[in-house]
N, C-alpha and C positions, 0 to 999 in steps of 0.2 A: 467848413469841413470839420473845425473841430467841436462844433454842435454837434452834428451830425456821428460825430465817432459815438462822445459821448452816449448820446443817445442810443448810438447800437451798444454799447457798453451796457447800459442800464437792464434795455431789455434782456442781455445774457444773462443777468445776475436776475431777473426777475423769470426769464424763463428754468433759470438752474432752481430757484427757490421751491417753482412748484413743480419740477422734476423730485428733489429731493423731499419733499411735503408727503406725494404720493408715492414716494418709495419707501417714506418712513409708513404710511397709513398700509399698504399691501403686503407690509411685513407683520404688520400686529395683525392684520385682517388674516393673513394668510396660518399664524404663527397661533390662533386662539383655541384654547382645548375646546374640545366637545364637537358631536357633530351638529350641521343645523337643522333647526325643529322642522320638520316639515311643515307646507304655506297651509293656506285655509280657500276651499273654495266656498266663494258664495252665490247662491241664485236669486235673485230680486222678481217678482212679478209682476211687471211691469203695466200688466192689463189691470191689474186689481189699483197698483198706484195710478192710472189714468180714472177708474171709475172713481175712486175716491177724491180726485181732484174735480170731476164734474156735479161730483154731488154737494161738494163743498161750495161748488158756482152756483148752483141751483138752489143751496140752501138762501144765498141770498138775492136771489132772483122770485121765488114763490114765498104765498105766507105757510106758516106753518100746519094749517089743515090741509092746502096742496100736497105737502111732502110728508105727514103724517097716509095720507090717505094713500099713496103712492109707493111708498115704503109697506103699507100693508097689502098692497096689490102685487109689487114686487118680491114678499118673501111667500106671498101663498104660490107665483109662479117658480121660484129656486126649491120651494119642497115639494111641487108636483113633478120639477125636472129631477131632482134628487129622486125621487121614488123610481122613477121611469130609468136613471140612470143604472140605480141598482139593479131593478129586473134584468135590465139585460145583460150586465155584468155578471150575473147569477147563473144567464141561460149560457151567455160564451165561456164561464169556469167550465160547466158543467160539457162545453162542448171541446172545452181545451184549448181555445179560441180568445183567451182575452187578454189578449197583447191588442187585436184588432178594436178596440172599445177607446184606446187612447186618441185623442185630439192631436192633428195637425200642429205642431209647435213652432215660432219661430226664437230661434237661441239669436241671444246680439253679444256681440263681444266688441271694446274699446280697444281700438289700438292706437297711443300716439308712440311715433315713433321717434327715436335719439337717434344723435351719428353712427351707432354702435349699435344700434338696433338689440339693445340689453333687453328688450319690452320684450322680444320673443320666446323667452326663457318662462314667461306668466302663460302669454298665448299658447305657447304648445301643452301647456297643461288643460287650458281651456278647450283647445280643438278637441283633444283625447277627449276631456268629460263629454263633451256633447257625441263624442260618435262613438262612444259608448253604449247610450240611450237611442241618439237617432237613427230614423227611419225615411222610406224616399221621399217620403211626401210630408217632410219636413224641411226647414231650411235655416241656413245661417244669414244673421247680416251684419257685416262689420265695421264699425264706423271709426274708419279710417283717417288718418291726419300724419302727413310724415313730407319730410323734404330730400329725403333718399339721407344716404350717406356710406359705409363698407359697402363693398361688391358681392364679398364671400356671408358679409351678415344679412342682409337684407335677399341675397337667394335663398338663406334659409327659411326667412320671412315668409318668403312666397311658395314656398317648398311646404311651410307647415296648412296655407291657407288650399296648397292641391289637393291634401290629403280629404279636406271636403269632398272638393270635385270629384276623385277617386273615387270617394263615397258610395255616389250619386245622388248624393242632398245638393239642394241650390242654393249656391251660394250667392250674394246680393253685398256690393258693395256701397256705400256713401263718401260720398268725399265732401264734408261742411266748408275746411277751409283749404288744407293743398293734398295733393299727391302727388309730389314728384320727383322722377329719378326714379331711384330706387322705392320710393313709396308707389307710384305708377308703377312699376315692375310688379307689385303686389296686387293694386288695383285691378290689370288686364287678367290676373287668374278669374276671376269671378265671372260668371254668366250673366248679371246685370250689373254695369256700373252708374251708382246715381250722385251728381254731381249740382254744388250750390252753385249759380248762377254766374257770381265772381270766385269759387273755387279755383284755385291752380291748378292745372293737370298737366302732364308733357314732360318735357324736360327728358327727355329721350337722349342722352349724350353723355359722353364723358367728358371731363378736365382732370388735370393736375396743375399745380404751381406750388413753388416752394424757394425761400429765399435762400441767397448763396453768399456764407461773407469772407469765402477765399481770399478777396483781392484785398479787406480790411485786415486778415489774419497778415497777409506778406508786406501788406505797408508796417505792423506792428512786431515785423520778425517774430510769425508763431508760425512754428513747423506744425502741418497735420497730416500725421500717418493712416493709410485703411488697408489693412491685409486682406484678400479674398481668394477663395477656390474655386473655381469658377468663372470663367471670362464675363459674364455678367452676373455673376452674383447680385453686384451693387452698380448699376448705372448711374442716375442724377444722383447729388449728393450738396449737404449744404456746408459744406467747407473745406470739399478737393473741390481741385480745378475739372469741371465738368470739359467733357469732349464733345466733337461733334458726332464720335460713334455714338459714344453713351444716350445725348440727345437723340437722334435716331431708331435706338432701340427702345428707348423708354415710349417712344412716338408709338412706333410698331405694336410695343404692346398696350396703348393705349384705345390705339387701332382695332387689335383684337379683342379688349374689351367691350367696344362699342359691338364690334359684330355681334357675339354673343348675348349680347344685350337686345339687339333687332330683333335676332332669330327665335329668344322668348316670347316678345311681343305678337313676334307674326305667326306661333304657336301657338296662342290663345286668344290672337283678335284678328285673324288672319284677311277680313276683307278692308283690314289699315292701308292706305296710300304708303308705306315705309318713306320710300324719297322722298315725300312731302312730309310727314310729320317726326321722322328722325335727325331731326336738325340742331333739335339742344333747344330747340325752342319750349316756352311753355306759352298756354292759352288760359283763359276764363273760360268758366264752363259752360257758356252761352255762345264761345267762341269755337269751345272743342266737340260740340253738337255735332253736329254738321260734318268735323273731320271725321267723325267716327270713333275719338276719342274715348267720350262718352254713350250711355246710351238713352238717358234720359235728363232732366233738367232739374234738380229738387231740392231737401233737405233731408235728413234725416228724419228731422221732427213729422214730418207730412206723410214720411213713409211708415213710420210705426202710430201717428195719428190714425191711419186709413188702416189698418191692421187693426186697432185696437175697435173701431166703427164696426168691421168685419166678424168681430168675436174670435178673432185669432188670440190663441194662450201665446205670452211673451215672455218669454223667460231670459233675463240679462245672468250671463257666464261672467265671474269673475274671480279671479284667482291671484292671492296675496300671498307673496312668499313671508314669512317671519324671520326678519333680521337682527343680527346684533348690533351693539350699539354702531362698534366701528363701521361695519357694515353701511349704516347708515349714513353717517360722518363721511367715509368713502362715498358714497354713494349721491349723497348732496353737493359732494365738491365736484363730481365726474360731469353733472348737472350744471355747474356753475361753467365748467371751462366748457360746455359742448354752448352753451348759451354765449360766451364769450367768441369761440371762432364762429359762433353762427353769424354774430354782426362784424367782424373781421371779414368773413367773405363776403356778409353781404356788400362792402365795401370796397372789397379788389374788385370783384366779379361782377359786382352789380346786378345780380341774380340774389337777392334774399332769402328765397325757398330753397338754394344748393346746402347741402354739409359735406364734410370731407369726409376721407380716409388716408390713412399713410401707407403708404406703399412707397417700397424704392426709398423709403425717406421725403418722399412727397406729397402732396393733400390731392388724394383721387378721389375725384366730384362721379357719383352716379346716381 
């Protein structure tokens, strides 16, 4: 037992250290003149980096009178299409008409997502640039990777990827390695979901847990006071003695959580079995086929391979806010501790793909 104290001792002083770390960092972060610079968008084209990588294969696959001769065939065919493209550029000016001369586009935008879904602060800049410029018979694809985590951040998440759908541009989602919880929440907006083989998908449920060291504070005579207005203001709690009303409501609305959570799902993917795949379960993507999960089997890479094969223009959205130092420092450590309870849960929970949220004073899994 007195290991044991011990060792809860430790950790309060280690979790006080980086309470007080990040309290000293959001003070200087919060406290710095100047406003911040606004970020940088950037567009990459991603069809032009595909052909230059095949000509690069090709260079050494042919001799050089092959690719010599080839390269002269191909620019006499890009200055007869250039020619041919201007004439009728020329003829739609002149007819008022030349917005309709633009190519089919498809925009990609990167989302990995943190506990905190901080990533969506980049993405909602992203979504605006492209629906800006796009058009119906354009589309987005977003190549997703997230293990859920806040309830109120991560609908925002999903909230910025409707404004697509709203649109009426198609949206197309990838899952490489997970989407779950709340990255699934994101995922089912989309009109296609393409998912890798062993991808995580599901995870349709909520948790909380949260340690409580009341009965360690009374064996060491430490009073702990919590004032409230509100009969539930504060339910579960990690050092009052918890009740079984308390536990109860906290249950309730953990309850309501989940509802709300269903009823998105079954708004956007509405011929889902719900009783059958809203269980907290997750599947492999060869597993969530079938449920309806997903709606097809892939990669990402296969999906913009076959787009770039097609002569579809590719254009990657991405959008870099410009930070300050602190900013940064802040921002590596927030990283550091979401990486740390990500293997703490994976460890209670036994789920690797969950992140929390604190609610109540608790770690709310969505």
């Amino acid at each position: 037992m007195e290991f044991l104290f011990e060792y809860g001792l430790f950790l309060l002083k280690a979790a006080t250290i980086v309470v007080v770390v990040f309290a000293i960092l959001a003070i200087i972060r919060s406290g710095g003149k100047g406003e911040e610079q606004p970020g940088e968008l950037k567009v990459t084209n991603l069809t032009e980096a595909f052909k230059d990588n095949v000509s690069t294969m090709e260079s050494h696959l042919f001799d050089d009178a092959a690719m010599k001769l080839r390269a002269k065939e191909e620019k006499k065919a890009d200055k007869a299409r250039a020619k041919e493209e201007k004439n009728k550029a020329k003829e739609l000016a002149e007819s008022g008409d030349l917005e309709s001369i633009r190519k089919p586009q498809l925009f990609v935008i990167d989302f990995k997502g943190s506990i905190d879904a901080r990533e969506v602060a980049a993405m909602r800049e992203e979504v605006t640039a492209i629906l800006s410029v796009a058009k119906a018979d354009d589309e987005v694809l977003v190549r997703l990777e997230s293990g859920g985590g806040m309830v109120h951040a991560y609908g925002l998440a999903s909230s910025q990827l409707d404004r697509i759908k709203k649109a009426g541009v198609t949206l197309t989602i990838s899952v490489d390695k997970v989407a779950a919880s709340g990255g699934y929440m994101m995922a089912c907006v989309a009109d296609k979901i393409i998912a890798a083989p062993f991808a995580v998908v599901g995870s349709i449920g909520v948790i909380a847990q949260l340690p409580n060291f009341n009965k360690l504070l009374k064996k060491n005579d430490i009073d702990y006071e919590q004032l409230t207005a509100g009969e539930f203001k504060r339910t579960l709690t990690m050092f009052g003695e918890n009740t079984d009303k308390a536990r109860e409501k906290f249950q309730e609305e953990l309850e309501q959580t989940h509802v709300l959570f269903k009823d998105f799902i079954a708004d956007h993917r509405p011929d889902l079995e719900l009783q059958k795949v809203a269980t907290g379960e997750h599947w492999f993507g060869n597993q969530a086929l079938p449920l309806g999960l997903i709606d097809e089997v892939g990669t990402s890479d296969d999906f913009l391979m076959a787009a770039c094969k097609e002569e579809r223009d590719i254009l990657k959205v991405q959008y870099t806010a410009r930070k300050k130092l602190v900013n940064k420092v802040f921002d590596s450590s927030s990283e550091a501790v979401d990486r740390l309870l990500l293997k703490w849960v994976a460890r209670v929970s036994d789920r690797s793909f969950r992140s929390n949220n604190e609610s109540n004073l608790g770690f709310l899994f969505i």
